[in-house]
py3Dmol code that shows the C-alpha trace and the ligand (Angstrom):
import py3Dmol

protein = """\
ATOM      1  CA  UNK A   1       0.000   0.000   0.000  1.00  0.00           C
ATOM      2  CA  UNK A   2       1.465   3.204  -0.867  1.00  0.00           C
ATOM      3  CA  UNK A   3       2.156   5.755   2.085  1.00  0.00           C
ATOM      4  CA  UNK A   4      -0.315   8.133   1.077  1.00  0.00           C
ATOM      5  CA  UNK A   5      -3.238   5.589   0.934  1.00  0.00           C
ATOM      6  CA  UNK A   6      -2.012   4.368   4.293  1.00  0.00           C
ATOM      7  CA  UNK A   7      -2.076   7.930   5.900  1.00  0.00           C
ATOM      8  CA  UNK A   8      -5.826   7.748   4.018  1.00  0.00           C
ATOM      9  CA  UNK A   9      -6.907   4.535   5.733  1.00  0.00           C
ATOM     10  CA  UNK A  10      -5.392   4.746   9.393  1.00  0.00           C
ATOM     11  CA  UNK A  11      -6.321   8.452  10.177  1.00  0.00           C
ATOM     12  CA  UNK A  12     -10.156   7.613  10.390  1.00  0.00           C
ATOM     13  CA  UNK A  13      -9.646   4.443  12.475  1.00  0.00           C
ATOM     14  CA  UNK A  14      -7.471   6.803  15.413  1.00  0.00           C
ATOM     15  CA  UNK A  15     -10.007   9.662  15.351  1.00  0.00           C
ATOM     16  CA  UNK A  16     -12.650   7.027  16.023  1.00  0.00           C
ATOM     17  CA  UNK A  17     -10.997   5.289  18.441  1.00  0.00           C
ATOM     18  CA  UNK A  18      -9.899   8.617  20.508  1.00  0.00           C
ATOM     19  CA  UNK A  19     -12.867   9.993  20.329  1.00  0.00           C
ATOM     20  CA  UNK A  20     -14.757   6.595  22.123  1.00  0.00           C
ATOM     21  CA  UNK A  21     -12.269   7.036  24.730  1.00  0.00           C
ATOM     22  CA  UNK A  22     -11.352  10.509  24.836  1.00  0.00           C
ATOM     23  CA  UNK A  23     -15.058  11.302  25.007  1.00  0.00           C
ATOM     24  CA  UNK A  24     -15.225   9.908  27.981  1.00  0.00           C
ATOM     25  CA  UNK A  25     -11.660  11.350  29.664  1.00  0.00           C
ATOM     26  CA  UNK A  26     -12.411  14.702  29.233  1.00  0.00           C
ATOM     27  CA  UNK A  27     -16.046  14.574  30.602  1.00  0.00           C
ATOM     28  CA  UNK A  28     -14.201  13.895  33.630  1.00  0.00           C
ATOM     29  CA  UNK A  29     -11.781  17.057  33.946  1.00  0.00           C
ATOM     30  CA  UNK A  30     -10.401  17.552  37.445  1.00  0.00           C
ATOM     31  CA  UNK A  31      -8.669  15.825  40.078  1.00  0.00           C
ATOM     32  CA  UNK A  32      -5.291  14.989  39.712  1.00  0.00           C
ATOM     33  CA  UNK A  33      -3.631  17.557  38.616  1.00  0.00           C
ATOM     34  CA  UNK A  34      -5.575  20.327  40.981  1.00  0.00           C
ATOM     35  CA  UNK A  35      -3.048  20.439  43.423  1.00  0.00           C
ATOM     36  CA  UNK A  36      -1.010  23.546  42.392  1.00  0.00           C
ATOM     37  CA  UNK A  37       2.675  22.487  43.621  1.00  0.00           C
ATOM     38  CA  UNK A  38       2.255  19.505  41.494  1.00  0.00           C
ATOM     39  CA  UNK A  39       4.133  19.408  37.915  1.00  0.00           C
ATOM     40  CA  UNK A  40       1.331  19.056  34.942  1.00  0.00           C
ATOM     41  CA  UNK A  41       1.684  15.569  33.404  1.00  0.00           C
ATOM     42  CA  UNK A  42       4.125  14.845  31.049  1.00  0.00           C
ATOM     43  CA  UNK A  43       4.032  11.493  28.739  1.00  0.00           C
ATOM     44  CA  UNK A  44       7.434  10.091  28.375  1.00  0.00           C
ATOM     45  CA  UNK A  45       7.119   7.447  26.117  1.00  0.00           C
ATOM     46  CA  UNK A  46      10.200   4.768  25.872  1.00  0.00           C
ATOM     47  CA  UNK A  47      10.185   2.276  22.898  1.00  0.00           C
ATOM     48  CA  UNK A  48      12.447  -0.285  24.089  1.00  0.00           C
ATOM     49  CA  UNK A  49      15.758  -0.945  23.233  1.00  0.00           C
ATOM     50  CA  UNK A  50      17.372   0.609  19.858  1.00  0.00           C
ATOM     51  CA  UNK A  51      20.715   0.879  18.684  1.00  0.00           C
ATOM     52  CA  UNK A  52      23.342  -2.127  19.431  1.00  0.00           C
ATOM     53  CA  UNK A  53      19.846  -3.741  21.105  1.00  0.00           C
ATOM     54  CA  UNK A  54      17.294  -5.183  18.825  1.00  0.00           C
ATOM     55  CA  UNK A  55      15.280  -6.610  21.919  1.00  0.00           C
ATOM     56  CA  UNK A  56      13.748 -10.034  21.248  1.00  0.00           C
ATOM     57  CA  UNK A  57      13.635 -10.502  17.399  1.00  0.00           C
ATOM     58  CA  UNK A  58      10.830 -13.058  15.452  1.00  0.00           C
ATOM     59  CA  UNK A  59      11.229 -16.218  13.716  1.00  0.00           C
ATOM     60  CA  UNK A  60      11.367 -14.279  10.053  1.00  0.00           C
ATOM     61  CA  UNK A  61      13.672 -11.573  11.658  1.00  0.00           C
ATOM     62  CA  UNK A  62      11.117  -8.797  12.647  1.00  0.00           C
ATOM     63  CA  UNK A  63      13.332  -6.909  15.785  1.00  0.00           C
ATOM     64  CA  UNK A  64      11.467  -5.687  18.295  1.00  0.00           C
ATOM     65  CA  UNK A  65      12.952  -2.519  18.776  1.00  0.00           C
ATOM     66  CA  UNK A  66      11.418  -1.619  15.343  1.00  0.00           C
ATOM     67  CA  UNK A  67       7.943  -2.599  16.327  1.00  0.00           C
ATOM     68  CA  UNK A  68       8.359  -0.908  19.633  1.00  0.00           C
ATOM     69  CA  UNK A  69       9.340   2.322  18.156  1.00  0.00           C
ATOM     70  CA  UNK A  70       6.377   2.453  15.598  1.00  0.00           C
ATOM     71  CA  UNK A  71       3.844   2.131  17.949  1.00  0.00           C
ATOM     72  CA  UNK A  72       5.935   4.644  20.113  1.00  0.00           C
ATOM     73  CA  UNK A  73       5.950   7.146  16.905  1.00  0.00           C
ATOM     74  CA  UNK A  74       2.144   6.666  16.677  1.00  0.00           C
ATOM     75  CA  UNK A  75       1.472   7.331  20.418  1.00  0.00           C
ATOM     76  CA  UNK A  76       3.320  10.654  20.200  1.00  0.00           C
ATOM     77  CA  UNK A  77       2.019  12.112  17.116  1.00  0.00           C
ATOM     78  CA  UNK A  78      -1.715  11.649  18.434  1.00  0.00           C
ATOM     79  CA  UNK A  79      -0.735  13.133  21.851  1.00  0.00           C
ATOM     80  CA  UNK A  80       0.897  15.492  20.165  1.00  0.00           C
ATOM     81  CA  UNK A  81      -2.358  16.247  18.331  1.00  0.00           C
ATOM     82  CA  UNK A  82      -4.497  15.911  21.104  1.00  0.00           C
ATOM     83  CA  UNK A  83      -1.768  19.213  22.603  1.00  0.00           C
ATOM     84  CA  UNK A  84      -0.213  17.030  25.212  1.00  0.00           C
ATOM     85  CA  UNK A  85       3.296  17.351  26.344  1.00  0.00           C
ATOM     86  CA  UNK A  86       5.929  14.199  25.166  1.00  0.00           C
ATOM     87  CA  UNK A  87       9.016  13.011  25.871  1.00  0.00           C
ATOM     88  CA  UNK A  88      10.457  10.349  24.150  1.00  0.00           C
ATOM     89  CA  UNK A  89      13.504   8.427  25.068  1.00  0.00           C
ATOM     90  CA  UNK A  90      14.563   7.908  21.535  1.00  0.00           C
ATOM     91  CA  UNK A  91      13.137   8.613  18.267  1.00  0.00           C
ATOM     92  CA  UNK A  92      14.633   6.939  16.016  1.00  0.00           C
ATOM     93  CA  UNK A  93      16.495   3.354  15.500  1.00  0.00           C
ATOM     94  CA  UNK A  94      20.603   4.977  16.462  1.00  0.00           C
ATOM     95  CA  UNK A  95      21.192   5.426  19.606  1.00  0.00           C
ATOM     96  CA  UNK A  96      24.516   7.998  20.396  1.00  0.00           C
ATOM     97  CA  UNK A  97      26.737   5.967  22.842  1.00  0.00           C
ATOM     98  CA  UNK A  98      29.304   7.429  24.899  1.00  0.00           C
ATOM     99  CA  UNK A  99      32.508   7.054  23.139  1.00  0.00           C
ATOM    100  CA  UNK A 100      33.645   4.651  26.241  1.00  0.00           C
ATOM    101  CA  UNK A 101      31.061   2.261  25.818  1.00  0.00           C
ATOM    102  CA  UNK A 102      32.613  -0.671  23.345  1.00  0.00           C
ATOM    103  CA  UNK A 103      31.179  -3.161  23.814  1.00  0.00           C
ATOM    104  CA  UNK A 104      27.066  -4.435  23.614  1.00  0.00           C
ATOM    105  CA  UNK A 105      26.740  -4.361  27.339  1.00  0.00           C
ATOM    106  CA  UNK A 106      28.767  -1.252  27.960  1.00  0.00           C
ATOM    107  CA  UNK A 107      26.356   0.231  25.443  1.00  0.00           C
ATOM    108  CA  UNK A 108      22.939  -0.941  27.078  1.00  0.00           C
ATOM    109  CA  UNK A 109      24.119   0.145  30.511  1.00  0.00           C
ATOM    110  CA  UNK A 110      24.743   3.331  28.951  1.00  0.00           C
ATOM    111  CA  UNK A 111      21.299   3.937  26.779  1.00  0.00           C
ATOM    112  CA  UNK A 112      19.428   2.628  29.914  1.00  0.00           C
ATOM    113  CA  UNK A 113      21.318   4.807  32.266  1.00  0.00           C
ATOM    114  CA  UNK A 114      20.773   8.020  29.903  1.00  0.00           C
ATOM    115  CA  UNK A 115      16.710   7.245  29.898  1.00  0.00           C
ATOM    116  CA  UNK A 116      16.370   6.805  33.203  1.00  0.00           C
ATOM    117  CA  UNK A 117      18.531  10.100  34.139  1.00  0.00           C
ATOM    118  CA  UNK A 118      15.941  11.218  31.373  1.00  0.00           C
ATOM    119  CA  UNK A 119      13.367   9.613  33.024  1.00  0.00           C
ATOM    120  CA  UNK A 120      14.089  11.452  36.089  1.00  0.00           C
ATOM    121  CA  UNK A 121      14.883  14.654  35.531  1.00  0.00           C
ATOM    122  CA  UNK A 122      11.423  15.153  33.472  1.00  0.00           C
ATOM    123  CA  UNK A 123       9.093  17.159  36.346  1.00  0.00           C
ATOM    124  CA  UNK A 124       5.183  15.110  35.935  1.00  0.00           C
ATOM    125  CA  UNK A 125       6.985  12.483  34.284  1.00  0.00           C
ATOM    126  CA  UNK A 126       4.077   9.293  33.702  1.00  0.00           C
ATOM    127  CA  UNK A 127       6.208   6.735  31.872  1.00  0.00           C
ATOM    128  CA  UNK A 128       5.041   4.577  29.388  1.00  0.00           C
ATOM    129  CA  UNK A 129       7.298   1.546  28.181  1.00  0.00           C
ATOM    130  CA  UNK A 130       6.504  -0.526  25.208  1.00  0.00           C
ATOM    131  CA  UNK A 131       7.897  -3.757  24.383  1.00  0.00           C
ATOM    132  CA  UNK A 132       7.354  -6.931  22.620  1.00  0.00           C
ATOM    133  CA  UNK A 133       7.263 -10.432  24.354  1.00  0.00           C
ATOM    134  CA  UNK A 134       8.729 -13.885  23.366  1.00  0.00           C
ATOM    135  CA  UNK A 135       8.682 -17.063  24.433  1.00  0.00           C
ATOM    136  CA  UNK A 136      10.559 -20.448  23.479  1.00  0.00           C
ATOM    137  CA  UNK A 137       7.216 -21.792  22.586  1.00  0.00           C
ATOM    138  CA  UNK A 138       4.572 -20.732  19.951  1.00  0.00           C
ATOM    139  CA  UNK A 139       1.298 -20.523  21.974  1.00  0.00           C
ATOM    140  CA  UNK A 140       1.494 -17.924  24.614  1.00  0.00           C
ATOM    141  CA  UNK A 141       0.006 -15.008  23.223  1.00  0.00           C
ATOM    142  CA  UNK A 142      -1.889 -11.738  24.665  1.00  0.00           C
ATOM    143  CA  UNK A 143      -1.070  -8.613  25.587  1.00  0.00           C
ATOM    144  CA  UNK A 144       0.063  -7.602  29.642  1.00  0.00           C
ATOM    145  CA  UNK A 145       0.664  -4.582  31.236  1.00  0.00           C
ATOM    146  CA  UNK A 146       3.275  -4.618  34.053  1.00  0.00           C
ATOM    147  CA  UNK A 147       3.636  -1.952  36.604  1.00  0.00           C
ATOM    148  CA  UNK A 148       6.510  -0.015  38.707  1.00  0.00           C
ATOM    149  CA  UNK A 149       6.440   1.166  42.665  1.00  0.00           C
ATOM    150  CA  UNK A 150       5.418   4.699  42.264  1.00  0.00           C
ATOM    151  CA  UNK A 151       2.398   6.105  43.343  1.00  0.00           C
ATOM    152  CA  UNK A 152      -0.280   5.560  40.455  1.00  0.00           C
ATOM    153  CA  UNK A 153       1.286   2.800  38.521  1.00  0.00           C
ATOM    154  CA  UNK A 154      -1.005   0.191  39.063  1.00  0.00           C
ATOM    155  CA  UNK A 155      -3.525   2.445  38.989  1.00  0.00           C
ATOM    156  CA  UNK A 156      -2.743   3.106  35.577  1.00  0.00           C
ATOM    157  CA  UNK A 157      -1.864  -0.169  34.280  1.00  0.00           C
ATOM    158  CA  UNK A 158      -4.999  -1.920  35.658  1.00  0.00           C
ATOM    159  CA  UNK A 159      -6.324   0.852  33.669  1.00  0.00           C
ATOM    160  CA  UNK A 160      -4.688   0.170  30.165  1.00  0.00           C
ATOM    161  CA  UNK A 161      -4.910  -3.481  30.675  1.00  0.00           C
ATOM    162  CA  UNK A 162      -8.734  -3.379  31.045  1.00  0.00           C
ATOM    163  CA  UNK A 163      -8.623  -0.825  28.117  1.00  0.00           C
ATOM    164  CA  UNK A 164      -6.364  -2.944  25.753  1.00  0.00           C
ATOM    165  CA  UNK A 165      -8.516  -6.349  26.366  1.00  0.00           C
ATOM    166  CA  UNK A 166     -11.819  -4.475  26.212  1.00  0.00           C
ATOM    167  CA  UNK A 167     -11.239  -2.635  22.460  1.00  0.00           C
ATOM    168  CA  UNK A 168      -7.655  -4.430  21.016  1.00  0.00           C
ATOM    169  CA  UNK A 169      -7.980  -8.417  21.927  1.00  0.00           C
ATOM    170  CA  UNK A 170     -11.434  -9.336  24.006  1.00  0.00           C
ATOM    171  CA  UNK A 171     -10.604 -12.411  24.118  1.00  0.00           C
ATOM    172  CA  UNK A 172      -7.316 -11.555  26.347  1.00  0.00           C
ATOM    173  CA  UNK A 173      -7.143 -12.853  29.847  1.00  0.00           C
ATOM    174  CA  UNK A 174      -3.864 -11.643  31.090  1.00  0.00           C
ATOM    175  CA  UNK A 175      -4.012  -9.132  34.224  1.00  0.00           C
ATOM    176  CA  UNK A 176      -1.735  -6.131  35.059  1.00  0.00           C
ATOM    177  CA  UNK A 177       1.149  -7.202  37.404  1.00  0.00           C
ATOM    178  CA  UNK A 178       4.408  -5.859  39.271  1.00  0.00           C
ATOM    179  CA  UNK A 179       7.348  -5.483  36.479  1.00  0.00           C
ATOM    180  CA  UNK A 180      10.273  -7.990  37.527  1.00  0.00           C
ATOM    181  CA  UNK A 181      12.375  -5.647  39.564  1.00  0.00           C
ATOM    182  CA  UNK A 182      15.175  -6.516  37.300  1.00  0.00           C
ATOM    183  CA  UNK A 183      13.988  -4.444  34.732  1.00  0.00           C
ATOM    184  CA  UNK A 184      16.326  -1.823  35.623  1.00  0.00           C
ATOM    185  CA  UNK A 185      14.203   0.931  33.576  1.00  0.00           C
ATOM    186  CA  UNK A 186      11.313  -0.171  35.312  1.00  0.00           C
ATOM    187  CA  UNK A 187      13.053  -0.132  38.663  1.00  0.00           C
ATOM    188  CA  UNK A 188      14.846   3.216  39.115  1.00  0.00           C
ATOM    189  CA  UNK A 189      12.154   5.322  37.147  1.00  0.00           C
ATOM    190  CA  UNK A 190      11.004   7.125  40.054  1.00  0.00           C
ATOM    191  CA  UNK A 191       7.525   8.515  38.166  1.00  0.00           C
ATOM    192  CA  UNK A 192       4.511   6.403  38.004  1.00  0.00           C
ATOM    193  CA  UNK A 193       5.404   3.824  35.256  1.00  0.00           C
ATOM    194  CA  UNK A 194       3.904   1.142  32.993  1.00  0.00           C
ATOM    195  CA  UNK A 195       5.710  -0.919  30.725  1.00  0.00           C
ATOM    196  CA  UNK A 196       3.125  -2.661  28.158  1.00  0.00           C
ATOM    197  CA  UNK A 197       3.961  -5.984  26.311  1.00  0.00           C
ATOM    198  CA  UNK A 198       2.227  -5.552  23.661  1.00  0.00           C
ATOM    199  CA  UNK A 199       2.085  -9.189  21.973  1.00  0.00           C
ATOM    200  CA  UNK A 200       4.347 -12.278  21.486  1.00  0.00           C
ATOM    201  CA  UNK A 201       6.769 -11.890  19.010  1.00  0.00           C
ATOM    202  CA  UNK A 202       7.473 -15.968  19.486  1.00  0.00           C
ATOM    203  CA  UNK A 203       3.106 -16.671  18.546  1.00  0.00           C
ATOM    204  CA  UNK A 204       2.507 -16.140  14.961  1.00  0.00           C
ATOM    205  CA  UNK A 205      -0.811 -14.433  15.224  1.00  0.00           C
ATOM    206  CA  UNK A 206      -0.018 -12.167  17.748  1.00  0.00           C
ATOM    207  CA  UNK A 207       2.982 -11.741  15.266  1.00  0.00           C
ATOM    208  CA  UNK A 208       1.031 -11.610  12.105  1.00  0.00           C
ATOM    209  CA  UNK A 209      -1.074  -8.443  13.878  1.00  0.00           C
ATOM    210  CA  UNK A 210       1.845  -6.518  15.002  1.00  0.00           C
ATOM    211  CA  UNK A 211       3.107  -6.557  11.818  1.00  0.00           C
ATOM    212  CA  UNK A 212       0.436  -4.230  10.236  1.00  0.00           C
ATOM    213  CA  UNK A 213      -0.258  -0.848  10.565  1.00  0.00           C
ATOM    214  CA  UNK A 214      -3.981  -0.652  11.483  1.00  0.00           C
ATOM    215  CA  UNK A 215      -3.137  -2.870  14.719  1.00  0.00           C
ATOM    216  CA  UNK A 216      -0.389  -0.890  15.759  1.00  0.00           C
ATOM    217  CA  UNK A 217      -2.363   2.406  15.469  1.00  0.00           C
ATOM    218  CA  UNK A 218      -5.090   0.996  17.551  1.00  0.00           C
ATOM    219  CA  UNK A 219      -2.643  -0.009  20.222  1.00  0.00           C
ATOM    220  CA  UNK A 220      -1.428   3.401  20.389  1.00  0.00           C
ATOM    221  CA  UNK A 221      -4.925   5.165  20.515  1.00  0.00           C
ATOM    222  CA  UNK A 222      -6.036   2.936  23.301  1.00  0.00           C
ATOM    223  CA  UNK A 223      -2.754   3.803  25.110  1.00  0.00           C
ATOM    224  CA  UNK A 224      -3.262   7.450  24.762  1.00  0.00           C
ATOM    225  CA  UNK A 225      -6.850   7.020  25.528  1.00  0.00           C
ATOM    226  CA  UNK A 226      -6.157   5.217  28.870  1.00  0.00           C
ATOM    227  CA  UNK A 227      -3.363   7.947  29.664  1.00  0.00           C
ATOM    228  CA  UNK A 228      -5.482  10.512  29.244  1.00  0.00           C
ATOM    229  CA  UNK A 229      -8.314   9.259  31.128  1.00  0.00           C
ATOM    230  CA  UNK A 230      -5.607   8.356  34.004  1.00  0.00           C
ATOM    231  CA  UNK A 231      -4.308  11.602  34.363  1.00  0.00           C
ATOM    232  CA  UNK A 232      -7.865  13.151  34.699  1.00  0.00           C
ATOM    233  CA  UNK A 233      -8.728  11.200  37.474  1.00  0.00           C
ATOM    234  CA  UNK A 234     -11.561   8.934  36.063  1.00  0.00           C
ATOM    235  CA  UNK A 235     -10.471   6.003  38.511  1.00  0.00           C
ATOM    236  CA  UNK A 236     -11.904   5.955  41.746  1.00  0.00           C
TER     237      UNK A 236
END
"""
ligand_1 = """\
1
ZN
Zn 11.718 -5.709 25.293
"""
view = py3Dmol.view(width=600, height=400)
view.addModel(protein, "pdb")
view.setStyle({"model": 0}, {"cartoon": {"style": "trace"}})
view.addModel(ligand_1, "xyz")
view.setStyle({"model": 1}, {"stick": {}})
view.zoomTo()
view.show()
């Protein structure tokens, strides 16, 4: 399909979706953000991995790092549209390394070091993580939203998990749960954070959907969607 007849076809899909679920965020204005010493919220969106670290990569070669970052891309440009304030934690597939960082592992501590100092030093910071799952075996499938320590996190992943299943997979029946505190991201980001697997890269359908354009759109409206109704304070 050529780019402009994708533009064509995707851009009514993500008004409809944010407007189902932005409808009902903004009849909701208010509560978190009343309290005046408080930074606004700002979405700092982190496609996993990039650069020297392709993340898990699929049986015909698909990396997830590319994946991630689409769906990252996505995300911002509707929040963008919608006038909310971004961060990402890279843009594009390079990474720039510190020149002392030779080797793979030098050069992940370093990238995951820079976003979390990122991370960190962004006042309202809600962090939003996306990443790709795999497992040795074919079947596990579904998408799962983990969650950090912070104040709001689960909060907001119970949140996008019950969003995802209800208008990207019904037939899901993972639950939101605590991120591994290995994930070192995960674990020093000192904002409310989600990280959001968004399929198996190892299952072939999950695989087959991530791999077009109209599913990863979706997954970003519903993300936005489920940000925006977090940070107006429609949970109770
Ligand atoms: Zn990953």
């Amino acid at each position: 399909m050529s780019k402009q007849n994708r533009i064509r076809w995707w851009w009514p899909l993500a008004a409809a979706v944010l407007l189902a679920i932005g409808a009902l965020a903004w009849q909701h204005k208010a509560a978190r953000t009343t309290d005046a010493a408080a930074a606004p919220p700002v979405l700092v969106i982190d496609p996993g991995h990039g650069g020297a670290d392709g993340g898990a990569v699929a049986a015909d070669g698909t990396q997830e790092s590319d994946i991630n970052l689409d769906i990252a891309l996505r995300l911002d440009a509707l929040a963008r549209f919608w006038g909310l304030d971004t961060v990402m934690t890279r843009s594009g597939t390079d990474i720039d390394y510190p020149s002392d960082a030779g080797s793979i592992a030098a050069k992940k501590v370093a990238d995951q070091h820079a976003r979390v100092g990122l991370i960190n030093n962004t006042p309202g910071a809600v962090l939003l993580s996306i990443h790709q799952n795999k497992y040795p075996a074919a079947a596990p499938h579904g998408i799962q939203v983990f969650y950090g320590r912070a104040a709001g996190s689960d909060e907001l992943a119970k949140l996008t998990q019950s969003n995802l299943t209800a208008q990207v997979s019904p037939e899901n029946r993972r639950v939101a749960a605590p991120i591994d505190q290995r994930v070192y991201l995960m674990d020093k980001a000192n904002c409310t954070a989600v990280l959001v697997e968004c399929g198996f890269l190892s299952n072939p359908d999950d695989l087959a959907r991530l791999q077009t354009d109209a599913y990863r759109l979706k997954l970003a409206s519903v993300l936005l969607g489920s940000y925006l109704q977090y940070i107006r304070g429609t949970v109770t």
